[in-house]
matplotlib code that plots the C-alpha trace (Angstrom):
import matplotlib.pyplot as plt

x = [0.7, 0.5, 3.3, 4.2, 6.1, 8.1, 10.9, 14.3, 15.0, 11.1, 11.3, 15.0, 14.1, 11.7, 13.2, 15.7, 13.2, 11.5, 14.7, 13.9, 10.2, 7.7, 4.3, 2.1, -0.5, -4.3, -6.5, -7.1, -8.8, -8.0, -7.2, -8.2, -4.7, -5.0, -8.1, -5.8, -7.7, -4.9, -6.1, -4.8, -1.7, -0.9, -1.0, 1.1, 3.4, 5.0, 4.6, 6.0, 9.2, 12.3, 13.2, 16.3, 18.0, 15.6, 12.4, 13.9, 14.7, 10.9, 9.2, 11.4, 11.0, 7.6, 7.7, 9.7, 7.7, 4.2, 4.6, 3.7, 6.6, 9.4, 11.6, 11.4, 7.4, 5.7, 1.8, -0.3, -0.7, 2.9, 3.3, 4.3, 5.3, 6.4, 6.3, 7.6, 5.7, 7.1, 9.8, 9.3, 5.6, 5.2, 7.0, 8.6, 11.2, 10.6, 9.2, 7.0, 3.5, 2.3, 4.6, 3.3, -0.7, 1.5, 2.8, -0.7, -2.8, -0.9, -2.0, -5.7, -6.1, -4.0, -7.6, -8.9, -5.0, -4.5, -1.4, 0.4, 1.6, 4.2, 4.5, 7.0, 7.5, 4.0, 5.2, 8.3, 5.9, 3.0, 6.1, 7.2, 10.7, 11.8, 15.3, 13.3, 11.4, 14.2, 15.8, 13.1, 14.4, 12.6, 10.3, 9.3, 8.3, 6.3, 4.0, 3.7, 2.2, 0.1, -1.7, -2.2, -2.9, -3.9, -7.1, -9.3, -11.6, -10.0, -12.9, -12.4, -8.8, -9.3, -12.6, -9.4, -7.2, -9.2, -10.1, -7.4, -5.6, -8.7, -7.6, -3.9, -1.4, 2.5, 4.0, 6.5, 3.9, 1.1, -0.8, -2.9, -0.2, -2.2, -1.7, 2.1, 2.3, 4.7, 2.8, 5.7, 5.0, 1.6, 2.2, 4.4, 1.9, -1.3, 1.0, 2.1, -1.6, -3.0, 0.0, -1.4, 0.5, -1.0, 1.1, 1.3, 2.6, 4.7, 5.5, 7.6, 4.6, 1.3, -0.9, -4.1, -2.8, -1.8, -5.2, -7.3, -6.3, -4.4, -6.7, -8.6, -4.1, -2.7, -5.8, -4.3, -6.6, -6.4, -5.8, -2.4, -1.3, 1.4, 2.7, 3.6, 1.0, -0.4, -2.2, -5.5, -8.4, -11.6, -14.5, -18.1, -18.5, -22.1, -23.4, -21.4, -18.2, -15.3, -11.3, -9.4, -5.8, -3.6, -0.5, 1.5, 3.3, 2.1, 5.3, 7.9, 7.5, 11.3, 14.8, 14.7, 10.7, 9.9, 10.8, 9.0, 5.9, 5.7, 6.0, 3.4, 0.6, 1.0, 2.8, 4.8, 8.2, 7.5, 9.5, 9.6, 10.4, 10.4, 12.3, 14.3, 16.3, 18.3, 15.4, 13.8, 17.0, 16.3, 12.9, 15.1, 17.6, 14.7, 12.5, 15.9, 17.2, 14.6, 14.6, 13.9, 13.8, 13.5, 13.6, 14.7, 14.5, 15.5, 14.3, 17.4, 15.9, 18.3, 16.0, 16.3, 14.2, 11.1, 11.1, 14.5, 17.7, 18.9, 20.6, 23.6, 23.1, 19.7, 18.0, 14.5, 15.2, 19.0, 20.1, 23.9, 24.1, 21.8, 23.6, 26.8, 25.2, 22.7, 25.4, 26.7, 22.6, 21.7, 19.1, 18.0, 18.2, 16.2, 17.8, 15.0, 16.1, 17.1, 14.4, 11.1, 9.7, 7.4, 7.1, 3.6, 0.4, -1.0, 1.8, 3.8, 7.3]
y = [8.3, 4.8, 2.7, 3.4, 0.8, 2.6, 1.6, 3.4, 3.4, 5.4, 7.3, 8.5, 10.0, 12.5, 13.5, 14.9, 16.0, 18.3, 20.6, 22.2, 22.2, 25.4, 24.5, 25.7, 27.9, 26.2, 27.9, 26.3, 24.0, 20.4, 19.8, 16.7, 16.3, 12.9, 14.3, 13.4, 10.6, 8.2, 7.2, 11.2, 10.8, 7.0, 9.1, 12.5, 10.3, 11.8, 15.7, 17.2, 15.4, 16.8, 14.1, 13.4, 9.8, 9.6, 10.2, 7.4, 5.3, 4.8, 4.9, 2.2, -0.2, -0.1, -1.1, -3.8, -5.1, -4.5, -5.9, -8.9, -11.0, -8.8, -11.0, -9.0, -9.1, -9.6, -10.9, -7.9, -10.2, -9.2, -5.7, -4.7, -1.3, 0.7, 4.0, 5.7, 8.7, 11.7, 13.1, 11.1, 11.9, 14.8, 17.6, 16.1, 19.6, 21.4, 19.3, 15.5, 16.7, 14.0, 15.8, 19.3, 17.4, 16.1, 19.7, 21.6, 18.7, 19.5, 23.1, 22.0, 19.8, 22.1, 23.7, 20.3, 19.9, 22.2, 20.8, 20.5, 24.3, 22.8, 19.6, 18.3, 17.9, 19.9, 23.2, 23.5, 22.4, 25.4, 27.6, 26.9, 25.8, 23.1, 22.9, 22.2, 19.2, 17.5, 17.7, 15.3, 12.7, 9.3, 9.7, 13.0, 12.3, 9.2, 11.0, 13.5, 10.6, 9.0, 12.2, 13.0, 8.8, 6.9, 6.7, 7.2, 4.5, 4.6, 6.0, 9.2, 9.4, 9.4, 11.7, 14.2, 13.7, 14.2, 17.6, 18.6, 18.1, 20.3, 23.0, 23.2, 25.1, 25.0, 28.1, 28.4, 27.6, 29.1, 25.9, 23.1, 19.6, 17.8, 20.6, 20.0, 16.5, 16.3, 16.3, 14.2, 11.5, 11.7, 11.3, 8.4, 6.9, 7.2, 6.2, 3.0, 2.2, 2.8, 0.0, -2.7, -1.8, -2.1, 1.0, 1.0, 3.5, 1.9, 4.6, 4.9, 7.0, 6.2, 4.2, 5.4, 9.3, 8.3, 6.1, 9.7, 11.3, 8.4, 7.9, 11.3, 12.9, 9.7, 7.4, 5.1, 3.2, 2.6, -1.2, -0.6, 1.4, 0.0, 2.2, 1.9, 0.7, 1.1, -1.9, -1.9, -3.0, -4.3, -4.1, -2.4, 1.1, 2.0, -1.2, -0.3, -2.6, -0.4, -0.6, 1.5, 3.0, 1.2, 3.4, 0.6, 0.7, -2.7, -2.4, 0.3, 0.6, 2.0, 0.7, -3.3, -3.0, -2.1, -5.5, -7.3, -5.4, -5.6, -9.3, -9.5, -7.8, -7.8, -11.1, -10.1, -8.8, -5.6, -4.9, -1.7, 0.7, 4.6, 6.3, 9.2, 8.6, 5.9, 4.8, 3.3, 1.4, -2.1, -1.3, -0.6, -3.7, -5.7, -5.1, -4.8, -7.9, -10.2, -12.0, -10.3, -6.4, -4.7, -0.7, 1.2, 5.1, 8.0, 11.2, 13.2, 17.0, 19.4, 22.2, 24.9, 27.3, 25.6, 22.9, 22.3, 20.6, 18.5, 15.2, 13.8, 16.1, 16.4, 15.5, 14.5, 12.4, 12.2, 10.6, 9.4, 6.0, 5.7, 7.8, 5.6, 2.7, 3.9, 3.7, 0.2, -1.0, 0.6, 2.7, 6.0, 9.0, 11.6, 15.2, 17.2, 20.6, 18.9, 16.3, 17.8, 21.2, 21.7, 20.5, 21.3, 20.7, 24.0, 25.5, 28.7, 27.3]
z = [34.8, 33.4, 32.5, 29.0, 27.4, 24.7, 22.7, 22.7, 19.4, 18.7, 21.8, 21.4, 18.0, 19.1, 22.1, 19.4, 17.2, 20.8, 20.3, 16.9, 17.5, 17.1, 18.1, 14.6, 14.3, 13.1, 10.0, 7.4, 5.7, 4.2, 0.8, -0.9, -3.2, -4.7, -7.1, -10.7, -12.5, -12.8, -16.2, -17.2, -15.2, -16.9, -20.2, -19.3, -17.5, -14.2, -15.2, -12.8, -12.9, -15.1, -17.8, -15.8, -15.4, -11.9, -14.2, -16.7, -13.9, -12.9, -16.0, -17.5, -14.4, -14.3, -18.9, -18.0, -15.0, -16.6, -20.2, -21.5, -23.2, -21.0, -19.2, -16.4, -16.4, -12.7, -12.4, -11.0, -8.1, -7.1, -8.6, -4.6, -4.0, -0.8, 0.2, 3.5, 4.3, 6.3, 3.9, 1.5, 0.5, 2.8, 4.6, 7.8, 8.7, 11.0, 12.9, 12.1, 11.7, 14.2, 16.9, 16.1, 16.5, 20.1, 20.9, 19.7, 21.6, 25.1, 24.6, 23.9, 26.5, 29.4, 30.7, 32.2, 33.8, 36.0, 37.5, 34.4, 35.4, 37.8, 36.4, 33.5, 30.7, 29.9, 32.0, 29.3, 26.3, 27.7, 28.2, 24.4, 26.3, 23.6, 25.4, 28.8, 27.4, 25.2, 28.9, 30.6, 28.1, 26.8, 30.0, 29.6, 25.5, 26.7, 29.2, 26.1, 24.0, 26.7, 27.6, 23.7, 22.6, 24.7, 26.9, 24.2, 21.4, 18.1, 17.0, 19.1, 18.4, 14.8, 14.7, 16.9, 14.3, 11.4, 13.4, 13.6, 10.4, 8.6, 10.6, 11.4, 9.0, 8.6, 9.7, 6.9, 4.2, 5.5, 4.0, 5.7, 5.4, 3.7, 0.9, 1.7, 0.0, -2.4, -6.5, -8.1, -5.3, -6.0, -9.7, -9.1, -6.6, -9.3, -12.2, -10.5, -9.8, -13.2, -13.8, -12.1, -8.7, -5.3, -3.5, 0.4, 3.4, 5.3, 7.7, 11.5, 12.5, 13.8, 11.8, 12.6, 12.5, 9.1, 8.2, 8.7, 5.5, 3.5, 1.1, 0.6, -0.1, -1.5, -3.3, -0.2, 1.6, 5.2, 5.2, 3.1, 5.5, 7.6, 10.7, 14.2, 16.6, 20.4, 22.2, 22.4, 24.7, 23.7, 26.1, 25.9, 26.9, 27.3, 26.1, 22.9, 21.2, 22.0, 21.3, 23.5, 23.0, 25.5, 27.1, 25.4, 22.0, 20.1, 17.5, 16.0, 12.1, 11.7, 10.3, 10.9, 11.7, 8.2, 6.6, 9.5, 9.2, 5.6, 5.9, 8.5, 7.1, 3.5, 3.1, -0.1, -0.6, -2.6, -6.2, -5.3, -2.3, -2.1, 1.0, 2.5, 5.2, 6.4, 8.6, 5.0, 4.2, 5.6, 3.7, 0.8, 1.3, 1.6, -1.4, -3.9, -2.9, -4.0, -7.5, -10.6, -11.3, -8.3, -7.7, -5.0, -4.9, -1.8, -2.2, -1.5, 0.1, -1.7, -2.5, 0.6, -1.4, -2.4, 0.5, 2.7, 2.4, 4.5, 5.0, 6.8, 10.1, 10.2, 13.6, 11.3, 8.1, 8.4, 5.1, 5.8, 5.0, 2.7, 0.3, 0.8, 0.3, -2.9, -5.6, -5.0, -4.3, -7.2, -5.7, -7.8, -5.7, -6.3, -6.5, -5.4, -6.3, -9.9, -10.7, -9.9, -11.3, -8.9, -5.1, -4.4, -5.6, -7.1, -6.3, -7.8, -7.9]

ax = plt.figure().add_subplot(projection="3d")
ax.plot(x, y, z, "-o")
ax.set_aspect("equal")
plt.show()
């Protein structure tokens, strides 16, 4: 097994994440969600929100910021915003999508491994023995995301992602995930465009897991998204330009990374910032703390019925701070179960 040079903080998370995980069933078929003209959505503004103080909240940021004459007004130029992505524009309970493509991968690839019968932590992950693989700790999680990863041109690992993510299904939902994108995010996302905004992912997972259907779900294209990263090796393969995946994480796109990252590749501070979980807050301290108007928003998951609701325990998307700190910060929190009619695109809710 090659050296895989994780991080704690990235590695730690998952190992947690192992316990509660169900490997999901594949069937059926991808769903291109972003389709809404934004010139419709600018004019029926955010629909599928409640006209609560969270709706209110938005809309009037975004008047202040965009017109002419406002004191608050910002150059297009600048018009920055940030979005986090698993719980916050997608489903991330039961499990992080990208661990069930880990999980479902493992089970895939088994045939050509023979040995990975006897040998951990792929005999507890084969066995469906969560408990068994949360117990071969940081180590056991990193040969997981070498043998799934790594060894592979970023060309093949996308062309496996994109695979897989037109045929695998939630198990709850019975839908493929990228038909489990939230519609009020996607309101808010084509809204903010048709207002001059340039609207980035700036996400703890993968950024080339999350550059496969960015743009098709979210109107996001690859180059604004922002994500966690492996090394890479150039060389030529068959005569052929080729980056490889390197058994090496480049950089960890979570808590104190997000700031950093955002710096380094867009070279902005945003005016505005979109999270769940206290994993987005230095992404949240970072944007509301500039000059001028600034807005910060959490999408608090309260609705158990139509989605889940969770926060300060959860072992995914734990929300604990972040709720502390959102009324002194002034951050709008979003009451799922209260500001949105409906969760789901074309959904019966």
């Amino acid at each position: 097994m090659r050296n895989f040079n994780h991080r704690i903080t990235s590695i730690a998370a998952l190992t947690a994440m192992l316990i509660l995980t169900a490997c999901a069933q594949p069937s059926s078929p991808k769903v291109a969600a972003a389709s809404t003209s934004e010139a419709v959505v600018a004019t029926s503004v955010l629909p599928s929100w409640q006209d609560t103080a969270a709706k209110k909240s938005i809309v009037d940021f975004v008047a202040r910021v965009t017109q002419a004459g406002s004191p608050d007004y910002v150059p297009p130029a600048e018009r920055i915003a940030v979005f986090d992505n698993d719980g916050t524009l997608w489903l991330e309970q039961p499990a992080y999508v990208q661990l069930v493509f880990t999980l479902q991968r493992i089970h895939e690839l088994a045939p050509q491994h023979p040995e990975w019968k006897t040998e951990e932590p792929f005999r507890s992950v084969l066995a469906g023995d969560m408990k068994g693989v949360a117990a071969t700790g940081e180590t056991g999680v990193a040969k997981l995301l070498a043998a799934t990863h790594t060894g592979m041109s970023t060309s093949d690992f996308r062309a496996t992602v994109h695979d897989w993510m037109s045929k695998a299904q939630d198990p709850r939902f019975k839908r493929s995930y990228t038909q489990l994108v939230y519609q009020p995010m996607l309101e808010v996302l084509q809204y903010m465009r048709a207002n001059g905004f340039k609207t980035y992912i700036v996400s703890g997972g993968g950024v080339e897991f999350i550059r496969d259907y960015s743009e098709r779900v979210y109107g996001v294209p690859p180059e604004h998204v922002i994500g966690s990263t492996a090394k890479y090796k150039y060389s030529f393969v068959g005569g052929v330009p080729t980056l490889t995946r390197l058994a090496q994480i480049d950089n960890v796109d979570d808590g104190p990374g997000k700031p950093a990252s955002i710096e380094h590749v867009i070279g902005r501070r945003p005016i505005a910032a979109f999270g769940n979980s206290d994993g987005d807050i230095q992404m949240l301290e970072w944007t509301t703390a500039g000059p001028g108007a600034r807005l910060g928003v959490i999408v608090h998951h309260t609705d158990a019925e139509r989605e889940y609701a969770y926060d300060r325990t959860s072992k995914m998307g734990k929300l604990d701070k972040g709720l502390d700190e959102a009324p002194a910060k002034g951050w709008v929190v979003v009451d799922m179960k209260q500001d949105w009619k409906t969760v789901f695109p074309n959904a019966t809710q």
